[in-house]
C-alpha positions in Angstrom: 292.3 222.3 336.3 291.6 221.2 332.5 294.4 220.8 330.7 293.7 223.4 327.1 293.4 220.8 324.0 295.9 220.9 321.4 295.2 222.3 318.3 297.4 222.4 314.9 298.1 226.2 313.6 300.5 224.5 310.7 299.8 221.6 308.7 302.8 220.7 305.7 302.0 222.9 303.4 301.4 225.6 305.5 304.9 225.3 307.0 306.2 224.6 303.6 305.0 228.1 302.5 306.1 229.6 305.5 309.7 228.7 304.8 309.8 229.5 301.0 308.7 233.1 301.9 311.7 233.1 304.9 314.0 232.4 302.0 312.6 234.8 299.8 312.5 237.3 302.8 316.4 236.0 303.8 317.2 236.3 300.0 315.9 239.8 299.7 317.6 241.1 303.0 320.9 239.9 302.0 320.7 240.8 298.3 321.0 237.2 297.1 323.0 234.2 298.4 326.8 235.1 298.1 328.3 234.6 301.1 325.5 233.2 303.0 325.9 230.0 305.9 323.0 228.1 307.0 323.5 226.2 310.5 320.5 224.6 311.7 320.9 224.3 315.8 320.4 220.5 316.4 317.6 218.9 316.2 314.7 220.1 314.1 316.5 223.8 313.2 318.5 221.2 311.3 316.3 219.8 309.0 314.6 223.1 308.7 317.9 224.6 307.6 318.4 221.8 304.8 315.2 223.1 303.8 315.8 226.7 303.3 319.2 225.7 301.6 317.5 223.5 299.1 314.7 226.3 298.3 317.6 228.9 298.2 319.4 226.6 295.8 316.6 226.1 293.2 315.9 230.0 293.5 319.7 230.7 293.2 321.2 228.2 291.7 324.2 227.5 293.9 324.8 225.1 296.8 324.7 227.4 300.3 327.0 226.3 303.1 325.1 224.3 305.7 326.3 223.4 309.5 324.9 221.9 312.0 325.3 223.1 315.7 324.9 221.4 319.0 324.6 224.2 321.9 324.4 221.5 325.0 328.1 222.3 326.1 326.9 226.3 325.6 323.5 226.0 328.2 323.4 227.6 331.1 321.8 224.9 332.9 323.7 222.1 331.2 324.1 220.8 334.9 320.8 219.6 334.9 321.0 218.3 331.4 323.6 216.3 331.3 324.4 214.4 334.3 324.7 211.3 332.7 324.0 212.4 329.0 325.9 212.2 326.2 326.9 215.5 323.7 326.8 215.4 319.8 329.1 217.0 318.3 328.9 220.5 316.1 329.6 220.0 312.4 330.2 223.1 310.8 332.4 222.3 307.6 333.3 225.8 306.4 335.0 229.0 308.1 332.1 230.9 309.7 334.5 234.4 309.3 333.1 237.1 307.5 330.6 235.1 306.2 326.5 235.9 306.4 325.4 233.4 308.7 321.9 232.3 309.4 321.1 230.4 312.9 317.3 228.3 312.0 316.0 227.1 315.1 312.1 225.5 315.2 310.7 227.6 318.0 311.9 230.6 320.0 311.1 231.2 323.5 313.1 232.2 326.3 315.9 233.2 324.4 318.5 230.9 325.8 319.0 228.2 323.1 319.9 231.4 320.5 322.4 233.3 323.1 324.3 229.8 323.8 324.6 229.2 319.6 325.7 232.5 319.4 328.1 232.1 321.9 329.3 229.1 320.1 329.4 230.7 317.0 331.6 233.3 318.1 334.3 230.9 319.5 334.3 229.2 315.6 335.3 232.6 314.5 334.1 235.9 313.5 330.8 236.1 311.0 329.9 239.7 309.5 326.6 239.3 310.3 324.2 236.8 312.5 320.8 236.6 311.5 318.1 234.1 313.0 315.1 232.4 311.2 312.8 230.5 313.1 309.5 228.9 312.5 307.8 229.8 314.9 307.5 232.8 317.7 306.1 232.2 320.8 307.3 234.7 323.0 307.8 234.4 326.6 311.8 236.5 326.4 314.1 236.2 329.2 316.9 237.5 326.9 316.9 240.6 324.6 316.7 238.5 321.7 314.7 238.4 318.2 314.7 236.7 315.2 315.1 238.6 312.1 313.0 235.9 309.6 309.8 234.7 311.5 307.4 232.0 310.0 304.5 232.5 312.5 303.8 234.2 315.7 302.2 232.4 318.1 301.2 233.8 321.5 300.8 231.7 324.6 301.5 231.7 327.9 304.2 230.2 330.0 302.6 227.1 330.5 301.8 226.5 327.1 303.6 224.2 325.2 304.8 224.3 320.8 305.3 221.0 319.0 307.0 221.5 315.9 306.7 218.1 314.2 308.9 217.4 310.9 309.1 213.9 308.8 313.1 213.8 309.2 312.0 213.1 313.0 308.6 212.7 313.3 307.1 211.3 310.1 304.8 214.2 309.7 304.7 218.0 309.0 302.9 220.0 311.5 303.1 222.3 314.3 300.8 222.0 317.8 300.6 223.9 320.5 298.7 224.1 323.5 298.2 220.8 325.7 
């Protein structure tokens, strides 16, 4: 069977737009930035956290609180993902109580990355609200779970891959999917 080609649905500036519009949209839902958190869940929801908090800050003029989560310990199938690996560690440098957070991941799928970050969450303490921005959509649920700030939606089927590429990592801005 021929594998489909890959094709780029974001280049930089298209996923630069994307995310000043999330912050706008974030902005707007929470009625400004007091008492907003970023964390980014590690590795690209990271860097696309710093993102949104640096947009947020020129808009707002105040530093955000940014964290940064590791949810390896919090997978339901960490068995088969770490046998011999190692685990980074979560740095979250502010009390997450009562405070707005936002969870930024790069792609939501299945569901299971967000419900283990929110179970971590909940065992740092106890935010008044838990929002979740992604870049992109893709679908596929096996957990009643949505994000509230979406970049794009993109549908595909199971076999169907996303490749969220970012300079921090990658050198390059861009998002392909398919093969």
């Amino acid at each position: 069977m021929k594998k489909p080609k890959a094709k780029k649905v974001l280049n930089a500036g298209q996923i630069k737009k994307n995310l000043e519009r999330l912050c706008k949209e974030i902005l707007r839902e929470h009625k400004g930035s007091e008492h907003l958190a970023f964390i980014g869940i590690r590795t690209r929801g990271l860097y696309l956290a710093k993102r949104l908090c640096e947009m947020m800050k020129k808009l707002e003029g105040r530093d955000i609180p940014l964290g940064e989560m590791d949810i390896t310990l919090y997978r339901d199938d960490l068995n088969t993902l770490l046998p011999n690996g190692r685990v980074d560690h979560t740095r979250i440098p502010f009390d997450v109580t009562n405070k707005r957070i936002i969870l930024v991941d790069d792609v939501l799928n299945t569901g299971r990355t967000v419900r283990a970050a929110v179970d971590h969450l909940i065992d740092l303490g106890r935010p008044r609200v838990i929002h979740l921005a992604v870049l992109i959509d893709r679908g596929g649920r096996e957990f009643p779970i949505a994000a509230n700030f979406v970049g794009k939606t993109v549908k595909l089927s199971a076999e169907g891959k996303v490749q969220v590429k970012l300079k921090e990592v990658d050198r390059v801005d861009e998002v392909v999917v398919g093969g």
